[in-house]
C-alpha positions in Angstrom: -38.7 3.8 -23.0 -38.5 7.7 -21.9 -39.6 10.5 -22.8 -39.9 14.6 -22.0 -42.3 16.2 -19.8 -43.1 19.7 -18.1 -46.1 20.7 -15.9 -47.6 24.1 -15.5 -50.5 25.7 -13.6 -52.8 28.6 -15.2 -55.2 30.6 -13.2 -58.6 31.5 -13.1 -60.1 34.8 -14.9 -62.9 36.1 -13.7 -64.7 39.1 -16.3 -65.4 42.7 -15.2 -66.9 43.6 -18.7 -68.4 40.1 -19.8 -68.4 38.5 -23.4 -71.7 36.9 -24.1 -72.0 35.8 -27.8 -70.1 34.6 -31.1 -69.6 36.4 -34.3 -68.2 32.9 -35.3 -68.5 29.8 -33.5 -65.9 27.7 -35.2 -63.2 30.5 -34.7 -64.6 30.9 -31.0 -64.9 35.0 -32.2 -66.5 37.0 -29.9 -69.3 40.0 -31.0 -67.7 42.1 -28.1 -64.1 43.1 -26.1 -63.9 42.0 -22.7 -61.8 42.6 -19.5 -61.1 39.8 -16.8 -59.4 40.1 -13.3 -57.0 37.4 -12.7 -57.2 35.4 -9.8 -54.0 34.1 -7.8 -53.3 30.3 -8.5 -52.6 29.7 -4.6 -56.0 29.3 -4.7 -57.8 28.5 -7.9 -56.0 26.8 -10.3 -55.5 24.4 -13.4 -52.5 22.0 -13.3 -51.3 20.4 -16.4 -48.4 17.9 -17.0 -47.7 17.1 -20.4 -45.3 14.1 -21.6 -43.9 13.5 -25.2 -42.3 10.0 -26.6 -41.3 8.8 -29.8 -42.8 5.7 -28.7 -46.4 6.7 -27.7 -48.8 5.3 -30.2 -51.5 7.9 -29.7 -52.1 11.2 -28.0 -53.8 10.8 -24.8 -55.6 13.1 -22.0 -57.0 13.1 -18.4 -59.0 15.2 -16.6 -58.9 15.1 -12.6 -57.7 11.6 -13.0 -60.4 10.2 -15.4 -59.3 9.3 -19.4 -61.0 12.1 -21.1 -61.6 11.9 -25.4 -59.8 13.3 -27.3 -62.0 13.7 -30.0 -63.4 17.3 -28.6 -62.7 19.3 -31.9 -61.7 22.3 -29.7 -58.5 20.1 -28.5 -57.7 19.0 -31.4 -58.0 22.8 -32.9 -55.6 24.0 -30.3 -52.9 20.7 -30.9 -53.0 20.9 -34.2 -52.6 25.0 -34.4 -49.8 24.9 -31.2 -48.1 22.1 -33.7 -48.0 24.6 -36.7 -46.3 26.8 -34.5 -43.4 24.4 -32.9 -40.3 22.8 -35.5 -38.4 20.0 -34.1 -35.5 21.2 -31.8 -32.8 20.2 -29.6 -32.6 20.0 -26.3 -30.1 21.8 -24.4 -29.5 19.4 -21.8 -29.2 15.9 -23.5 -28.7 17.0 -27.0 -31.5 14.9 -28.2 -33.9 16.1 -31.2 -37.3 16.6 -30.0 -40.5 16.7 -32.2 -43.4 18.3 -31.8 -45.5 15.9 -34.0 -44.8 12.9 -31.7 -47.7 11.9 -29.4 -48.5 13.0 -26.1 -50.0 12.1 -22.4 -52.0 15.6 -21.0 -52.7 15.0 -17.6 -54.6 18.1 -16.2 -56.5 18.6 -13.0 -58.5 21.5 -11.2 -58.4 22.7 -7.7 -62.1 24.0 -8.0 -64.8 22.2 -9.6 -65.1 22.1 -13.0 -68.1 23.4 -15.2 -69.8 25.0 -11.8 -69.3 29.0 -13.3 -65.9 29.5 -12.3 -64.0 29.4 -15.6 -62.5 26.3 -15.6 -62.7 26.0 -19.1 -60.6 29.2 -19.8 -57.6 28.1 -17.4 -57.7 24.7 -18.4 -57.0 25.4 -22.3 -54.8 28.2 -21.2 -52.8 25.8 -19.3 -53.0 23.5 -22.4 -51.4 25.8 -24.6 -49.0 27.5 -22.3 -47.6 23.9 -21.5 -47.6 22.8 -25.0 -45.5 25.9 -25.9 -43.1 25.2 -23.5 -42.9 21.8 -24.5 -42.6 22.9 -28.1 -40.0 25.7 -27.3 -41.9 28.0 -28.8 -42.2 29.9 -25.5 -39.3 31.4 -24.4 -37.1 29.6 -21.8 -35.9 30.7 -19.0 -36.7 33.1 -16.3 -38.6 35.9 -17.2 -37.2 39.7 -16.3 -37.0 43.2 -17.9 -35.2 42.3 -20.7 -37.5 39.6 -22.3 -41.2 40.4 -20.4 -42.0 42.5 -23.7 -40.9 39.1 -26.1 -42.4 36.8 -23.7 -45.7 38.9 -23.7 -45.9 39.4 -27.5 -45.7 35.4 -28.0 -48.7 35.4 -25.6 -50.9 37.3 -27.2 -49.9 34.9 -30.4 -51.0 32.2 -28.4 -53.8 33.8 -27.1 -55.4 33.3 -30.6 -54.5 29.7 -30.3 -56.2 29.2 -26.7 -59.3 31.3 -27.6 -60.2 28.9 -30.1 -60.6 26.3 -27.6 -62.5 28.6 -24.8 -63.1 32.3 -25.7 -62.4 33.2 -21.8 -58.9 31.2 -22.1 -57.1 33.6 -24.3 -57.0 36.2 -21.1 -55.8 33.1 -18.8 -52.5 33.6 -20.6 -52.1 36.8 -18.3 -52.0 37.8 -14.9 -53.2 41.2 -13.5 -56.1 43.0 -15.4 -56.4 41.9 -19.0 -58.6 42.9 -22.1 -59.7 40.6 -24.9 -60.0 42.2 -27.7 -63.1 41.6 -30.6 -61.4 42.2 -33.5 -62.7 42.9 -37.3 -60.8 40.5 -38.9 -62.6 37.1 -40.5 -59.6 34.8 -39.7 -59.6 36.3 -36.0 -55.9 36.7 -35.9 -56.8 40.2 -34.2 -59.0 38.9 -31.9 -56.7 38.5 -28.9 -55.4 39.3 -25.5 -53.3 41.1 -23.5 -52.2 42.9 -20.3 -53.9 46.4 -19.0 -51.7 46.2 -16.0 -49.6 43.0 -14.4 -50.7 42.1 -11.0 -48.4 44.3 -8.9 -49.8 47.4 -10.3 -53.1 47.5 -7.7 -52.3 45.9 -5.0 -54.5 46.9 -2.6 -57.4 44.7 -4.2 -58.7 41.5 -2.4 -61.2 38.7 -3.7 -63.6 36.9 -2.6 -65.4 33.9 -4.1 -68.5 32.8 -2.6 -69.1 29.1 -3.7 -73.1 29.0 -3.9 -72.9 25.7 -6.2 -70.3 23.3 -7.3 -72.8 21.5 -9.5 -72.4 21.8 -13.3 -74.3 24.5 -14.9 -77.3 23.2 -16.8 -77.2 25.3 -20.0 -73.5 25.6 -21.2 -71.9 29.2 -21.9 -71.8 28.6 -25.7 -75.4 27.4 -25.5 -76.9 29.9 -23.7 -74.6 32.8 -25.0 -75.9 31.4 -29.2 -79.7 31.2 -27.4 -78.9 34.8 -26.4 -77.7 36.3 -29.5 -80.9 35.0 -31.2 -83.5 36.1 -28.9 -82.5 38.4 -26.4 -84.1 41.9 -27.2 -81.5 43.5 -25.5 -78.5 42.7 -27.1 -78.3 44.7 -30.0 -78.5 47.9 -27.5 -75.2 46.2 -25.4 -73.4 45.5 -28.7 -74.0 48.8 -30.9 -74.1 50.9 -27.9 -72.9 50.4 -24.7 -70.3 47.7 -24.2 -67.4 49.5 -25.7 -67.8 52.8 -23.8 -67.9 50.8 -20.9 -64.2 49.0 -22.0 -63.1 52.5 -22.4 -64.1 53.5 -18.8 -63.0 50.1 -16.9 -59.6 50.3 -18.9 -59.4 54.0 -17.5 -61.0 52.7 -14.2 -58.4 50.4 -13.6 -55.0 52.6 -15.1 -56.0 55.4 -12.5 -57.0 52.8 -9.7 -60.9 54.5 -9.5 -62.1 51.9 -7.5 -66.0 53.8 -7.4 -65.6 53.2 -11.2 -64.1 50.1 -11.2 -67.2 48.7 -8.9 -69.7 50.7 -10.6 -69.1 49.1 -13.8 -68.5 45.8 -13.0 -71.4 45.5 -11.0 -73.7 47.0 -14.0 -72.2 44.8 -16.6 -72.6 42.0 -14.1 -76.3 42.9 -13.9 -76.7 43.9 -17.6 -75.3 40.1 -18.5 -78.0 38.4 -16.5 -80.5 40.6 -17.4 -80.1 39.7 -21.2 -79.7 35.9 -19.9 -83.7 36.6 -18.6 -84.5 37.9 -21.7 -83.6 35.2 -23.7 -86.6 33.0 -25.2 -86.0 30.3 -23.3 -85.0 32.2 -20.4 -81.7 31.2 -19.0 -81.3 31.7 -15.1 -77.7 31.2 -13.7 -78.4 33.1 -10.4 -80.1 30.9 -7.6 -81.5 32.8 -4.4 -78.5 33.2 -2.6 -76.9 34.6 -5.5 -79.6 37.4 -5.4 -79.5 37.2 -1.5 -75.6 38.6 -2.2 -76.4 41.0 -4.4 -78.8 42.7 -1.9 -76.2 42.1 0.9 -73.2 44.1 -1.1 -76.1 47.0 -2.3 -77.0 47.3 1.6 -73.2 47.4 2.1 -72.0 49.8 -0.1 -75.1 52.1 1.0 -73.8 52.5 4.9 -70.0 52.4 4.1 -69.4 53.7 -0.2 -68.5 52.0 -2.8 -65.9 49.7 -1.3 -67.1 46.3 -2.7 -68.4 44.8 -6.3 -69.9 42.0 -7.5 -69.7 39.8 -10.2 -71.7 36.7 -11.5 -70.6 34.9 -15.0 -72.6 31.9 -16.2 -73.0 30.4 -13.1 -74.4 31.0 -9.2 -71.4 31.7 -7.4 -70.7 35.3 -6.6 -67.0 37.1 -7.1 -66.5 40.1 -4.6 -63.8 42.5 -5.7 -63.1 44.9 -3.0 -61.2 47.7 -1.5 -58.6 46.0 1.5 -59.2 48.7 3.4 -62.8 47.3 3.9 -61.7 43.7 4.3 -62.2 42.8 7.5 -65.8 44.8 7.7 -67.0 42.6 4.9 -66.2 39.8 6.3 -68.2 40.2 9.6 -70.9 41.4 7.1 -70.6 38.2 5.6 -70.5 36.1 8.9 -73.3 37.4 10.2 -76.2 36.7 7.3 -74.0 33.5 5.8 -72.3 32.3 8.7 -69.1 29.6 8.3 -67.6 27.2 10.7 -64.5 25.7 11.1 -62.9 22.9 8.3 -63.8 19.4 9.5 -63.4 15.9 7.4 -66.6 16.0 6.1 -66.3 19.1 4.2 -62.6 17.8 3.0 -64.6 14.4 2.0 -66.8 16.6 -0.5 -64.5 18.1 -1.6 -63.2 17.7 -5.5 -60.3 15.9 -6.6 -57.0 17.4 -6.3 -58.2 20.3 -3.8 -56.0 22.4 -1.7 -57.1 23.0 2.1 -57.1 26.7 1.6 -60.0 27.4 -1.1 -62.1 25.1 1.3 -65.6 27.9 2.8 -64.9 26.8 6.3 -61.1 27.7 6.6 -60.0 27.8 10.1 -57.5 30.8 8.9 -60.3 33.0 7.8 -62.8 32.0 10.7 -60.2 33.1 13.1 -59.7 36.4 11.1 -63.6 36.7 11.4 -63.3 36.5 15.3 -60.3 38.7 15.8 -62.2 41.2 14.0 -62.8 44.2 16.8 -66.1 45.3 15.8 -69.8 45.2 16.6 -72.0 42.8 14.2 -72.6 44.4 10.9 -76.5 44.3 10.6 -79.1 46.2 7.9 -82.9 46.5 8.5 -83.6 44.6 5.0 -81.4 41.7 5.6 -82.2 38.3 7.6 -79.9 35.8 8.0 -79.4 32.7 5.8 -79.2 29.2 6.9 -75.4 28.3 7.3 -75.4 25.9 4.5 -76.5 28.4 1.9 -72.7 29.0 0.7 -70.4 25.8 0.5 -67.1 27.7 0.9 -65.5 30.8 0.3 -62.4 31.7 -1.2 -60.0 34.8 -0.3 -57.6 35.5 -2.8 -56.7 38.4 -5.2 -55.4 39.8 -8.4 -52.6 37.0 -9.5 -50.0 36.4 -12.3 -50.2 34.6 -15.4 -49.2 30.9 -15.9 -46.4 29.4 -14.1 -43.9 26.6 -14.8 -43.8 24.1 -11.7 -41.3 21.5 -13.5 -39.7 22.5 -16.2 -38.8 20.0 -19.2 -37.1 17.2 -18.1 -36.3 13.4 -19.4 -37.5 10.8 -17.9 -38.4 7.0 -18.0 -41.6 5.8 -18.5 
């Protein structure tokens, strides 16, 4: 018995203008644009191998190792659409025929946990569908240069469609860089879709960081919370009818001209504006946790003694996401050391950690604790601030602005 099988990793997006609410919940259609940040996959990543036989009897799926249903109408959506797409074809290698509509093993993991606010449902079903179309063929093969970027792009914002229908956020996994989802008018939503502002080499002089507050699952579910929202929130009709697409039109400008005040301005209002209308809703929804509020204050206190050099961000969740300047890197960092202190990896952390981690997202990385020490500069203190116990943040990640999805084996046959 053989069969074909390729694995690919999608990254994390993290929202600079936020969508909170659905036009139509079926279609997954959102009642406002939205523009992510995408995060680099050395870091923060889905992983997902998919196999296809003639002789499996049933499609199949697991998640971090565990058999997962496959009943989740959002899977079957985006299988049953990414199966419209694909014809049976012939592979170039063994001449064999190939068809789409035989059944499959998905076997997808997370370096990060799952369901703890750090979209791991919008790079999982990106993977999904960027794996599936390479399984399908209906990606095209290859590497990807000058001459085909512009083809390979326009088939992603197809399949952006495709991937929003399973999580909204998803459809601007299919990117790297700084990418907008648009809202579209359309009922079927085949204009609601994503793609790219600029790739990832185009600011380069951005770094991340992730401050792990929880990697508990979130009680009340984005598509809960964002429906409890749109039904009782007072302030949303102001952020639909009047603000949010002004504020597309600035970040998109923001980012094209790298206005990093602007950029952090915005982000940091929307941020705010988001969990703001999350308070307001009847019952009130509260993501953000004490440390997430004790961050908040920290980067305010921050920003008030050296400029606008840092942002932050919050989706659905407690963990913070710090976009900021390089330039104010390693000042940040003491900043951070000194009210949230980190010490060095040992087993215990690695014990905790979830399935299928990589060393370098853990808090306590030797690497950046040894950048923390190196640092030449006098503790970074402010008269409003006291120190948090050291356990208050469970890790934190450095990273920055990544690509899109990426092939790690391409389609082979193999037994099974």
């Amino acid at each position: 018995m053989s069969g074909y099988s390729v694995t690919c990793t999608a990254p994390v997006n993290i929202a600079v203008i936020k969508y909170w609410g659905k036009r139509d919940v079926k279609l997954n259609l959102p009642l406002n644009g939205s523009i992510s940040g995408t995060l680099n996959q050395r870091d923060l990543k889905t992983t997902t191998k998919i196999t296809i036989s003639e002789s499996f009897k049933e499609d199949k799926m697991e998640l971090n190792g565990k058999e997962e249903s496959l009943e989740n109408p959002r899977v079957q959506t985006v299988l049953k659409e990414m199966r419209k797409l694909a014809k049976p074809y012939e592979n170039n290698k063994t001449g064999e025929m190939i068809d789409p509509n035989w059944n499959i093993r998905i076997e997808t993991s997370n370096n990060f946990p799952t369901a703890a606010g750090l979209a791991s449902s919008a790079s999982g079903y990106a993977c999904l569908v960027y794996t599936l179309g390479m399984l399908f063929n209906i990606l095209p093969q290859g590497e990807i240069n000058d001459d085909n970027r512009e083809e390979y792009n326009e088939v992603l914002t197809r399949l952006s469609e495709i991937a929003r229908r399973g999580s909204g956020s998803s459809s601007r996994s299919l990117f790297g860089g700084f990418v907008r989802w648009d809202v579209g008018i359309k009922e079927d939503g085949s204009d609601s879709i994503a793609y790219p502002i600029v790739d990832e080499t185009f600011w380069d002089d951005i770094e991340i960081l992730v401050l792990v507050v929880s990697k508990e699952k979130k009680k009340i579910g984005s598509t809960v919370g964002m429906q409890t929202s749109v039904a009782t929130s007072p302030l949303m009709e102001d952020r639909l009818n009047n603000i949010v697409q002004q504020r597309m039109i600035e970040m998109e400008n923001a980012i094209k001209e790298k206005d990093f005040e602007n950029f952090a301005n915005i982000t940091m209002v929307d941020s705010d504006d988001f969990h703001e209308i999350c308070h307001t809703t009847d019952p009130p929804i509260y993501y953000l946790n004490d440390i997430s509020k004790f961050i908040i204050q920290l980067v305010n206190s921050f920003n008030e003694k050296f400029g606008i050099n840092v942002a932050y961000t919050f989706d659905a969740g407690p963990n913070a996401v710090l976009y900021l300047k390089r330039s104010h890197l390693d000042l940040l960092l003491k900043a951070i050391y000194h009210y949230i202190p980190f010490t060095s990896n040992d087993d215990d952390n690695n014990n905790n950690n979830n399935n299928n981690n990589d060393s370098s997202i853990l808090t306590k990385d030797d690497e950046l604790l040894s950048r923390v020490n190196n640092i030449n500069q006098q503790e970074i203190t402010f008269d409003n601030l006291q120190p948090l116990p050291s356990d208050s943040v469970q890790y934190i990640i450095h990273t920055n602005v990544g690509p899109g999805p990426q092939i790690i084996d391409p389609l082979s046959k193999h037994d099974l």
